[in-house]
C-alpha positions, -999 to 999 in steps of 0.1 A, spaced: -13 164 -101 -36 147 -73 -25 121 -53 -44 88 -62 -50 78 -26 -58 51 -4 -83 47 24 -86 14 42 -113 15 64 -135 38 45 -136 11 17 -141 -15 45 -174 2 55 -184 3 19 -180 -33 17 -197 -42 50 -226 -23 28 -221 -39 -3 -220 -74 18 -254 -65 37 -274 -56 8 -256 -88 -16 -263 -109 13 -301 -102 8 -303 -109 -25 -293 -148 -30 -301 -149 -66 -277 -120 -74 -244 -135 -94 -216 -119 -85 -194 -104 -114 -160 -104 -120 -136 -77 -114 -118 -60 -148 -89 -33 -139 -87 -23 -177 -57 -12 -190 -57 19 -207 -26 16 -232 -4 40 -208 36 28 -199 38 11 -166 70 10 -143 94 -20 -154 128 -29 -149 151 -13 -123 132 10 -101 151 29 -76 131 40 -45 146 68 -26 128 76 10 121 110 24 113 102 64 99 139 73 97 136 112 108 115 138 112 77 134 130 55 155 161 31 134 137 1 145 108 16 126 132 29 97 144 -6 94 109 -22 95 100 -4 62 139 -8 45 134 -46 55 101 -46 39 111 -31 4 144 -54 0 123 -82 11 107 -76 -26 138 -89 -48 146 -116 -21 147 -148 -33 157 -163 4 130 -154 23 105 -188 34 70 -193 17 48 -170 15 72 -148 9 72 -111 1 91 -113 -31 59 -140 -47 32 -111 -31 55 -86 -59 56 -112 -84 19 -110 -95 27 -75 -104 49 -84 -133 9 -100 -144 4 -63 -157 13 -67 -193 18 -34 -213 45 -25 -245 75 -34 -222 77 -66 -205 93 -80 -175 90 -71 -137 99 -44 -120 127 -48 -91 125 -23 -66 160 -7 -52 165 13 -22 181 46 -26 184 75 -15 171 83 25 169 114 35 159 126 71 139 155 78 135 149 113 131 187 119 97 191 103 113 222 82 75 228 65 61 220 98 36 197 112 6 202 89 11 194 53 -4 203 16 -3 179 -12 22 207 -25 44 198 3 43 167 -5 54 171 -37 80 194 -30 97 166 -1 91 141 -33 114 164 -57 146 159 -31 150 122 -39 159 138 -72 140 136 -110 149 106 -126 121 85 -148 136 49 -130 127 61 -98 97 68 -71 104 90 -44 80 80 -14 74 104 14 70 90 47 51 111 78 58 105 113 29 100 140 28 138 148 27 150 110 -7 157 99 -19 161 55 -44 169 43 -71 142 38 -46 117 63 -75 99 84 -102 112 68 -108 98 33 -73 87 26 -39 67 44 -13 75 16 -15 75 -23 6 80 -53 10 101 -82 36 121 -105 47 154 -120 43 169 -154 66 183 -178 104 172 -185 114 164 -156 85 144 -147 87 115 -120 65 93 -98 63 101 -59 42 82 -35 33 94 5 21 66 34 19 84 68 19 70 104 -15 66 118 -6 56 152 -16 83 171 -42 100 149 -68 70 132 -55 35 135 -88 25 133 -88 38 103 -52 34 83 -42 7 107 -65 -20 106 -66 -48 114 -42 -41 138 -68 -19 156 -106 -22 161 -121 -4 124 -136 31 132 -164 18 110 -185 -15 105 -179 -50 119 -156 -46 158 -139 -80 151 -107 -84 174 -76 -67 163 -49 -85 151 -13 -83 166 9 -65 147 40 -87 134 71 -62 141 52 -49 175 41 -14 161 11 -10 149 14 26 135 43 12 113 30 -25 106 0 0 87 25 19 73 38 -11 51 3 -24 42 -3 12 26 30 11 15 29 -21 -1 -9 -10 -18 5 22 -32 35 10 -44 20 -16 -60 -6 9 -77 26 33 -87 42 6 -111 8 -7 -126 -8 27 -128 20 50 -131 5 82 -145 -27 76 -146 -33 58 -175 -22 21 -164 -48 -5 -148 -77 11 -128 -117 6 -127 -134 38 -125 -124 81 -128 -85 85 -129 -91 106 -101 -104 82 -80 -94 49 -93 -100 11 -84 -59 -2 -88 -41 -32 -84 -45 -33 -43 -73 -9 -40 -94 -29 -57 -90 -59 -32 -91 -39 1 -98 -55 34 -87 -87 25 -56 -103 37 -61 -143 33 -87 -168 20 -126 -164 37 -120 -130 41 -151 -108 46 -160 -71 56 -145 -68 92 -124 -103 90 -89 -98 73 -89 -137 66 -68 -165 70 -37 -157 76 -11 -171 99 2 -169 133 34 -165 152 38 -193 175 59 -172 200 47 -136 196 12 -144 187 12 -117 157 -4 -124 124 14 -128 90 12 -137 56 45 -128 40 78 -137 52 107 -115 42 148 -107 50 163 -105 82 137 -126 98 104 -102 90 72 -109 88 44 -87 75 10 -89 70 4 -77 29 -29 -70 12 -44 -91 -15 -33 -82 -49 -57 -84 -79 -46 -106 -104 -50 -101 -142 -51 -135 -153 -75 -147 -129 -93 -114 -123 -96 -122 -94 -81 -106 -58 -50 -133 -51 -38 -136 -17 -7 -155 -3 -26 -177 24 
């Protein structure tokens, strides 16, 4: 199956368009946003996620991400937190209630490239399958700097999807843009290749490839328990669909606008920009999430 993928600053230039031409229009009202659920199981409960890392990373940036996903189910963490960003996920209501806890399990290193530097989404896939098969789990494929994929800085930053047949299972991919587009996976940690060139923003753990890496990671992880297979919450085709993060891109705190993340908050020390707090001291900057009882795109500052 496809990847359901994620582009940041494509959809950034779409809504610098959308802003011009609604900008010129006064009396246009501006309509809510529906994610319609299409009666399909979501991911609740227990979810194990096991990490491929296909290419070199450094323990800092390995840690970055690990910090990131425990930082979900913390409770310990200061306001805004990471764990109240996951919370609006448990919003998505389907036959089985309750939230969905994330677990770190498996990581595997693959820091030999052993299907090279240029990937298929078959390849994907295939690095997906060795975090095993089970239906509690989502094996996410992480590419270092130097690993290119198909579609990776051109109309896409990661994405999401899952296998057919018995031994089906979800499987998600975020690669690391630093050297290749971080204008374009990366923002706003780097001037946009497209639209408004507002200053970038400093990146809260000091690296920008992997600070991207946990926006995207955050955006299709949160799209992988809402719209699991394809038949969750999404606006538009199910090949190319609007989800839970998608559907708010480019926004980051309140006033946001195309080219200005928003609001959000800054280190005293470092001077880096954050909206989420999570373990060990972290800090990350997390999209807005769009919320179901509000329908509207919620952000934590």
């Amino acid at each position: 199956m496809a990847l359901n993928y994620y582009s940041a600053t494509g959809a950034i230039f779409l809504l610098f368009i959308f802003f011009l031409s609604t900008s010129m229009a006064a009396l246009v009202k501006e309509q809510p946003l529906v994610l319609k659920y299409h009666r399909g199981p979501l991911l609740k409960g227990t979810i194990t996620v096991n990490l491929i890392w296909y290419g070199k990373f450094t323990p800092v940036q390995r840690s970055i991400i690990v910090d990131y996903l425990q930082s979900i189910n913390s409770l310990k963490a200061p306001l805004p937190s990471v764990s109240t960003w996951w919370k609006t996920t448990e919003k998505y209501k389907s036959g089985t209630l309750g939230s969905s806890k994330l677990v770190v399990g498996k990581q595997i290193l693959d820091e030999n490239y052993s299907l090279g530097k240029s990937l298929k989404n078959s390849h994907i896939i295939f690095l997906a399958a060795k975090g095993g098969h089970l239906s509690g789990s989502v094996n996410v494929v992480l590419t270092a700097k130097e690993v290119s994929v198909v579609g990776f800085c051109m109309n896409r930053c990661g994405g999401h999807g899952s296998t057919r047949g018995p031994t089906r299972f979800a499987y998600a991919w975020v690669g690391n843009s630093e050297t290749q587009c971080p204008g374009y996976c990366a923002w706003p940690f780097h001037q946009p290749v497209y639209g408004p060139q507002t200053p970038s923003l400093v990146a809260p753990n000091g690296d920008v490839g992997v600070d991207g890496m946990v926006i995207n990671l955050a955006t299709v992880l949160a799209g992988t328990v809402t719209n699991p297979f394809n038949n969750g919450y999404f606006q538009g085709p199910p090949t190319a669909p609007l989800e839970a993060v998608t559907a708010c891109t480019g926004v980051f705190g309140s006033g946001a606008y195309p080219g200005y993340a928003g609001n959000v908050l800054t280190d005293k020390t470092t001077g880096a920009s954050y909206n989420a707090h999570g373990v060990n001291g972290r800090k990350y900057l997390l999209p807005a999430m769009w919320d179901p009882q509000t329908s509207k795109c919620s952000t934590l500052v």
